[in-house]
C-alpha positions in Angstrom: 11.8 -2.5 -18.0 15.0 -1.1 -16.5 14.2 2.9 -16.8 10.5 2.3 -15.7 10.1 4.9 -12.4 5.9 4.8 -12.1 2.9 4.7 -14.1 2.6 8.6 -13.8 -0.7 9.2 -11.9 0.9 10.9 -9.0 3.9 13.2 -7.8 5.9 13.7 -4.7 5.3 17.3 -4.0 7.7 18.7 -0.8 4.8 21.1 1.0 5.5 24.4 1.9 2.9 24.6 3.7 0.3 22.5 5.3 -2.2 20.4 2.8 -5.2 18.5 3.6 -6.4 15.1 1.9 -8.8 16.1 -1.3 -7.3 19.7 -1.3 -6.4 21.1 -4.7 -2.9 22.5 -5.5 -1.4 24.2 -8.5 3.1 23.1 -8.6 3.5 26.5 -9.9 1.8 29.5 -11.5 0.3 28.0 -14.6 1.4 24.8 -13.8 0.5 21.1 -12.6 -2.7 20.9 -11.1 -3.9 18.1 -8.6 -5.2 17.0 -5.6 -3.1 15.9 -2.2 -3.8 12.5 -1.6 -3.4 12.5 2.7 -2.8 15.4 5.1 0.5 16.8 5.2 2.8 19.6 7.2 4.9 22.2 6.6 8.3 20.1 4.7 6.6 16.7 4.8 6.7 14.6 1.3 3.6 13.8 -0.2 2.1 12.5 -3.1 -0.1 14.8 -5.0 -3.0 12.9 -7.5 -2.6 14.4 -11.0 -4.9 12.0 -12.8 -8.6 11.2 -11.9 -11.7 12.4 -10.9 -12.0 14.2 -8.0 -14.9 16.0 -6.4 -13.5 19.5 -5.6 -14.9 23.0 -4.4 -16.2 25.2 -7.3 -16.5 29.0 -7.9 -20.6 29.3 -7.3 -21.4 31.8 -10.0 -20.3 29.3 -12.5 -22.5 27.1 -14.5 -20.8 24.1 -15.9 -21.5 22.1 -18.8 -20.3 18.4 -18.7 -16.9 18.1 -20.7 -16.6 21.9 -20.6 -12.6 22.5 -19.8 -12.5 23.8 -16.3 -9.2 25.8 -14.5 -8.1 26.0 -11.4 -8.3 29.0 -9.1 -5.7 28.7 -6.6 -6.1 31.9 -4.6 -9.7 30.9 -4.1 -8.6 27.6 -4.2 -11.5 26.8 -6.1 -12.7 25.1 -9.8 -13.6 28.2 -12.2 -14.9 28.1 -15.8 -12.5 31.5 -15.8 -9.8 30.6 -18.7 -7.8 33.3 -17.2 -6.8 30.6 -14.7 -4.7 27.4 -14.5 -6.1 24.5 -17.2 -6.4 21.5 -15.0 -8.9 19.0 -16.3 -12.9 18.5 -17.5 -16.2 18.6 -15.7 -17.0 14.9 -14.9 -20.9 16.5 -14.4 -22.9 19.2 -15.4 -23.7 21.8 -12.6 -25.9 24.7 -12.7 -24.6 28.1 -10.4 -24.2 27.6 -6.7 -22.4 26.9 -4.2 -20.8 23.1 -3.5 -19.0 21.0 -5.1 -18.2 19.7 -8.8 -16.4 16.4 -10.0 -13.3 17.5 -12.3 -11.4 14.8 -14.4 -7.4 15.9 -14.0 -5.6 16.3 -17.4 -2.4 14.9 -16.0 -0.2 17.5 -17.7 0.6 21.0 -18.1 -1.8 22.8 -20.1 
């Protein structure tokens, strides 16, 4: 197909400031949420994962329920169950309250 750019999973996101492989990122205030794909500086290109699971920090007073929604946080640059935040995806696991980690399936969209 002609007009075909790429299957979708990822976007090109110009930094403006440094990024780390597996960090989280919200495009915009209640945008596009996803996770950088390799380390990155200040004006560098790079594509951003906005489809998948992905094991990412998570607010420790939460509990999570699998397949509850989850948001992102991106002053604390964490996963919240706080709806007040960013809509980025699913938990991929259940988790009770603590500190660590949590696997999050991406929506892929705007919320």
């Amino acid at each position: 197909m002609k007009n075909f750019i790429q299957p979708g999973t990822t976007i090109p996101i110009t930094l403006a400031a440094a990024a780390s492989s597996g960090d989280g990122f919200e495009i915009a205030a209640d945008g596009l949420v996803g996770v950088f794909q390799k380390d990155g500086a200040i004006g560098d290109t790079i594509e951003m994962a906005i489809e998948g699971v992905f094991e990412l920090t998570r607010d420790a007073a939460d509990t999570f329920a699998q397949g509850d929604k989850v948001y992102w946080n991106q002053a604390a640059e964490e996963v919240t169950t706080d709806a007040a935040e960013t809509e980025m995806g699913f938990a991929w696991e259940a988790k009770a309250a603590g500190a660590g980690t949590i696997q999050v399936k991406l929506l892929g969209h705007i919320a």
